[in-house]
C-alpha atoms as one frame of an Amber mdcrd trajectory, in Angstrom:
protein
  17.642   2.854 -20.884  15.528   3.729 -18.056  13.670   0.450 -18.323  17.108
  -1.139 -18.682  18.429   0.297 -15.235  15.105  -0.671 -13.114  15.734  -3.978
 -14.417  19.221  -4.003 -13.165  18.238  -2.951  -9.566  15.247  -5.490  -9.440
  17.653  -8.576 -10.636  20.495  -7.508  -8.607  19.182  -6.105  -5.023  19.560
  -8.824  -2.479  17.069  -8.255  -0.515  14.538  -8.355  -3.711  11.356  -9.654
  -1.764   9.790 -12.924  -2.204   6.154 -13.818  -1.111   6.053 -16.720   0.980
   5.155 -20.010  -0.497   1.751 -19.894   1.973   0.690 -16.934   1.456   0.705
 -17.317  -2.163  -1.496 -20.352  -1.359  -3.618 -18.119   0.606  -3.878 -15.840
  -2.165  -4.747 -18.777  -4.856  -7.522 -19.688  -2.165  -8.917 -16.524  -1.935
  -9.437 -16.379  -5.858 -10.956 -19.729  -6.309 -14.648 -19.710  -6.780 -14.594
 -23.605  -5.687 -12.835 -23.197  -2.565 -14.447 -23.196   0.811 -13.400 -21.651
   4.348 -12.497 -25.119   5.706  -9.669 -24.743   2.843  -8.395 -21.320   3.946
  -8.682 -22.160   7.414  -6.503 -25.208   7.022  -3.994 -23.224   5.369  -3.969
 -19.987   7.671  -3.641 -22.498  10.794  -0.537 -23.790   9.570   1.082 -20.492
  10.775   0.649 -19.633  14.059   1.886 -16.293  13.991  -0.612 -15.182  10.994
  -3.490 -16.819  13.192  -2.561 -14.726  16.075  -2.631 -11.654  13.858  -6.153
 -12.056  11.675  -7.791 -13.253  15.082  -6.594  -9.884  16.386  -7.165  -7.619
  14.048 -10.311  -9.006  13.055 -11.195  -8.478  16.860 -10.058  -4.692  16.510
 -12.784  -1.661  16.730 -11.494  -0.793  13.332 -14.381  -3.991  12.477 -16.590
  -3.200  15.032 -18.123  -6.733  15.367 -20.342  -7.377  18.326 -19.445 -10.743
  19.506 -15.529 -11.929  20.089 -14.444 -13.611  17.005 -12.392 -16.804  18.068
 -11.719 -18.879  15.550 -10.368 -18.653  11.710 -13.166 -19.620  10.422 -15.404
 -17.346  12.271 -13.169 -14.599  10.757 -13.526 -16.385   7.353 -17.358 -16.401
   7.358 -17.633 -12.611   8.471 -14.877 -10.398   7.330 -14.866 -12.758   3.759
 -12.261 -13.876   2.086 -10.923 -10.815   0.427 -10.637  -9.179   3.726  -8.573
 -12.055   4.919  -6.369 -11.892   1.560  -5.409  -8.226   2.624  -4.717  -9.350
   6.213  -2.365 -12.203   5.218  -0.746 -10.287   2.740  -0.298  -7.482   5.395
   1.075  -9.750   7.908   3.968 -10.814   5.278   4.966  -6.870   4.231   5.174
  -5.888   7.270   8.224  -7.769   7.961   9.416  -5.563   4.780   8.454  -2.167
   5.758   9.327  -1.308   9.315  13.226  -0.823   8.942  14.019   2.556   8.869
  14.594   3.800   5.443  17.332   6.724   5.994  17.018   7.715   2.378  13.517
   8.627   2.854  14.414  10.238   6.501  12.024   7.502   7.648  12.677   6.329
  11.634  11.813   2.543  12.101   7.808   1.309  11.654   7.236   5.142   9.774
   6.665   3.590   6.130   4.679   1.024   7.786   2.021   3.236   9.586   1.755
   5.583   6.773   1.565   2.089   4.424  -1.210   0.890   6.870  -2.898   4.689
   7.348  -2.941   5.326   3.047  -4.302   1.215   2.834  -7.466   1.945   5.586
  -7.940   5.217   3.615  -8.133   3.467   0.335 -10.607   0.888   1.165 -12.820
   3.834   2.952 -12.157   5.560  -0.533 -13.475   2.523  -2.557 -16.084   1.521
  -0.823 -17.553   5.741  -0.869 -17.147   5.852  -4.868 -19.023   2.546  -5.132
 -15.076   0.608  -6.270 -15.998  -2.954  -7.043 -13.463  -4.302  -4.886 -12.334
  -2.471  -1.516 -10.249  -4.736  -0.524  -7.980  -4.171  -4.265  -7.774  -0.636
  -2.593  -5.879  -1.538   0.433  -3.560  -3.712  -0.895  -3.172  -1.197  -3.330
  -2.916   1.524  -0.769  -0.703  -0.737   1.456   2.039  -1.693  -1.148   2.020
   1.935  -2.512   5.139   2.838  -1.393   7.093  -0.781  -1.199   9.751   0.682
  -3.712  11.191   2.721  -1.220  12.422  -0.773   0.570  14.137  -1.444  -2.642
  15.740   2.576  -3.540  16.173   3.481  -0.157  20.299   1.930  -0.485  20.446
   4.557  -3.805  18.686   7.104  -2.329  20.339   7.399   0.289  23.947   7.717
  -1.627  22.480  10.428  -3.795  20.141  12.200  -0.339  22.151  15.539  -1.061
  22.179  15.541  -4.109  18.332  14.875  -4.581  17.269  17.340  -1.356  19.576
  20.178  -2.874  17.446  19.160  -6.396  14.172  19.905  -4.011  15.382  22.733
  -2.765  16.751  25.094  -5.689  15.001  23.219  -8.115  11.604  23.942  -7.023
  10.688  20.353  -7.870   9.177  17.256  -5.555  11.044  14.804  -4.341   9.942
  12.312  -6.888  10.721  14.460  -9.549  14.260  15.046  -8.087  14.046  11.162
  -7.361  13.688  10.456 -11.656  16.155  12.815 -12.743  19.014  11.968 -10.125
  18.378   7.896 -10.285  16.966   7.906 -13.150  13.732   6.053 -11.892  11.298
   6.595  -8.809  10.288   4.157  -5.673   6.662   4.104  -7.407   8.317   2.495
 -11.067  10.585  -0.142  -8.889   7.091  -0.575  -6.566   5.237  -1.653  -9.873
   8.168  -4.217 -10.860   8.114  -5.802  -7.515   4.214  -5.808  -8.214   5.386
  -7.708 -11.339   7.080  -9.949  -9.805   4.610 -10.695  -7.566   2.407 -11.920
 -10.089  -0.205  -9.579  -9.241  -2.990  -8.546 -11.782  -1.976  -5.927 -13.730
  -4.184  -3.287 -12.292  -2.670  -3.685  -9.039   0.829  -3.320 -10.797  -0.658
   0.271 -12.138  -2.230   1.195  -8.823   1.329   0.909  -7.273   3.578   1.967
 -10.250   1.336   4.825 -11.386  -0.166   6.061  -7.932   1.591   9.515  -8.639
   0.342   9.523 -12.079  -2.918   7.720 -12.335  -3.437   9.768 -15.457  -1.103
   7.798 -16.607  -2.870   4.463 -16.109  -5.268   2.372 -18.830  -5.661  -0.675
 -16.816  -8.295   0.749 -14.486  -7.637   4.652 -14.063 -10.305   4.129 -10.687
  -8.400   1.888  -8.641  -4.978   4.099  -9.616  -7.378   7.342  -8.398  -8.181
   5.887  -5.638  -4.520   4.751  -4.520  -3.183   8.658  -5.133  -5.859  10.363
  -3.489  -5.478   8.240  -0.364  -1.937   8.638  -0.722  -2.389  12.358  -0.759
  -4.538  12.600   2.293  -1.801  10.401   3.970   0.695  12.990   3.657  -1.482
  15.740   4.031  -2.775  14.741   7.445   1.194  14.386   8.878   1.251  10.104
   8.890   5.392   9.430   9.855   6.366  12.410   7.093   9.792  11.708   5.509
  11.716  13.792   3.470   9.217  13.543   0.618   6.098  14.182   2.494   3.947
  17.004   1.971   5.031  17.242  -2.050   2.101  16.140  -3.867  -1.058  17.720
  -4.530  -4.510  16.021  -5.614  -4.470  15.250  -9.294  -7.273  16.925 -11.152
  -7.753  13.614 -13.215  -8.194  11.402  -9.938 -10.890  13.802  -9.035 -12.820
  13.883 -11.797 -12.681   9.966 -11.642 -13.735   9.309  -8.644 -16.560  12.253
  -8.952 -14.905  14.330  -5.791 -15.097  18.158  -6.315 -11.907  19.849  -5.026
 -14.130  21.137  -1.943 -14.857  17.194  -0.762 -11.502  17.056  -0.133 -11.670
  18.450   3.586 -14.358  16.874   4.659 -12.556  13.295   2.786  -9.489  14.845
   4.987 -12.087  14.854   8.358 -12.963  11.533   7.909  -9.965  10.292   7.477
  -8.796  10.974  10.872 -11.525   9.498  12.307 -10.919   5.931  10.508  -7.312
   6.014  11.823  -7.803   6.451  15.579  -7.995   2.564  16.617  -4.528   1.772
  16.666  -5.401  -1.907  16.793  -5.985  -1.320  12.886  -1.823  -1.037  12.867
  -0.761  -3.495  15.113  -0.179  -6.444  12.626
């Protein structure tokens, strides 16, 4: 049944989103072995607006590259071409997620910071555990949270009932979330994931990233998505109304190796990767 109702909101809501056309041939680039930067370059040229954006965040201090980087393919050849999957795909979602959401008590741009904050986090994350792919983290870490886009219309119809839930229930507002809707923003996250075609541990990474217990796809990645989640929250990143809920999960610990005390210096640093706002500006 619960399946059943997800299913309805995913096949009904209008504004369901839909990756562009390019970027999903930016995406197909990216994973060829055979293809070569004069292919994504030809294809990332074709928008001038996502040219603008990788030249300018690839310019950021959040890269730290010596020399001014001018053209795609300079940005190609030293950021790589995961780094300029996440960018594209970055540039496209963040058309989705800066409306306000007033279900979540989020103003306009606040999902999209804290999207952008837990996404930089994640890839720091990954690439301190040793994670195979960093750049898997920050979409991960990005798209986290892009169910809310989707419940925010239901949660907002059912805010009292859900905040009174929080407050005489004792419970977080994703438990509240489950047992008024039915569902939570990270299930309806995964389907969106689904319909996205992405791999399936990037479906589990955003479906499961307040569970990764929960997760058999690749429990790391999930880990790695809560944890930066977590610190997101913790250090205050556009808090909504359920910010400041969700604790670190004893199971993402232990996978990722962290002790409980690593947390506060994980916290410190942190704050120091989010300072150049450049790093938000897509």
């Amino acid at each position: 049944m619960k399946d059943a109702r997800i299913e309805h909101i995913v096949a009904r809501v209008k504004d369901m989103p839909v990756l562009p056309s390019r970027l999903n041939r930016i995406m197909d680039i990216t994973e060829d072995p055979d293809s070569t930067v004069e292919d994504l370059e030809g294809e990332i040229l074709l928008d001038q607006s996502l040219t603008s954006r990788i030249l300018r965040l690839a310019n950021s201090a959040h890269y730290g590259y010596p020399r001014k980087i001018d053209t795609i393919s300079q940005a190609v050849i030293l950021l790589g071409f995961q780094t300029i999957k996440s960018m594209a795909l970055a540039s496209t979602v963040n058309k989705m997620m800066t409306r306000e959401l007033s279900g979540y008590a989020l103003a306009k741009d606040a999902l999209w910071t804290q999207s952008q904050t837990c996404a930089i986090i994640s890839r720091y994350i990954a690439r301190d555990v040793g994670f195979g792919n960093p750049e898997k983290a920050y979409i991960g870490g990005l798209l986290r949270d892009i169910g809310k886009t989707i419940l925010n219309h239901y949660v907002d119809k059912e805010y009292n009932a859900i905040s009174n839930r929080v407050k005489f229930g004792k419970v977080s507002f994703l438990e509240a979330e489950e047992e008024i809707l039915g569902f939570n923003h990270a299930q309806v996250g995964g389907r969106i994931a689904e319909k996205w075609n992405f791999p399936i541990e990037l479906v589990e990474a955003i479906g499961l990233h307040h569970s990764p217990e929960r997760s058999t796809e690749d429990p790391k990645l999930v880990s790695i998505v809560h944890i930066a989640d977590s610190i997101t929250m913790m250090i205050g990143i556009s808090i909504g109304a359920d910010g400041l809920t969700y604790p670190f999960s004893p199971f993402a610990l232990h996978e990722l190796g962290y002790d409980p005390k690593d947390m506060e210096q994980l916290i410190s640093r942190s704050h120091d990767l989010i300072v150049d706002m450049d790093s938000f500006n897509l």
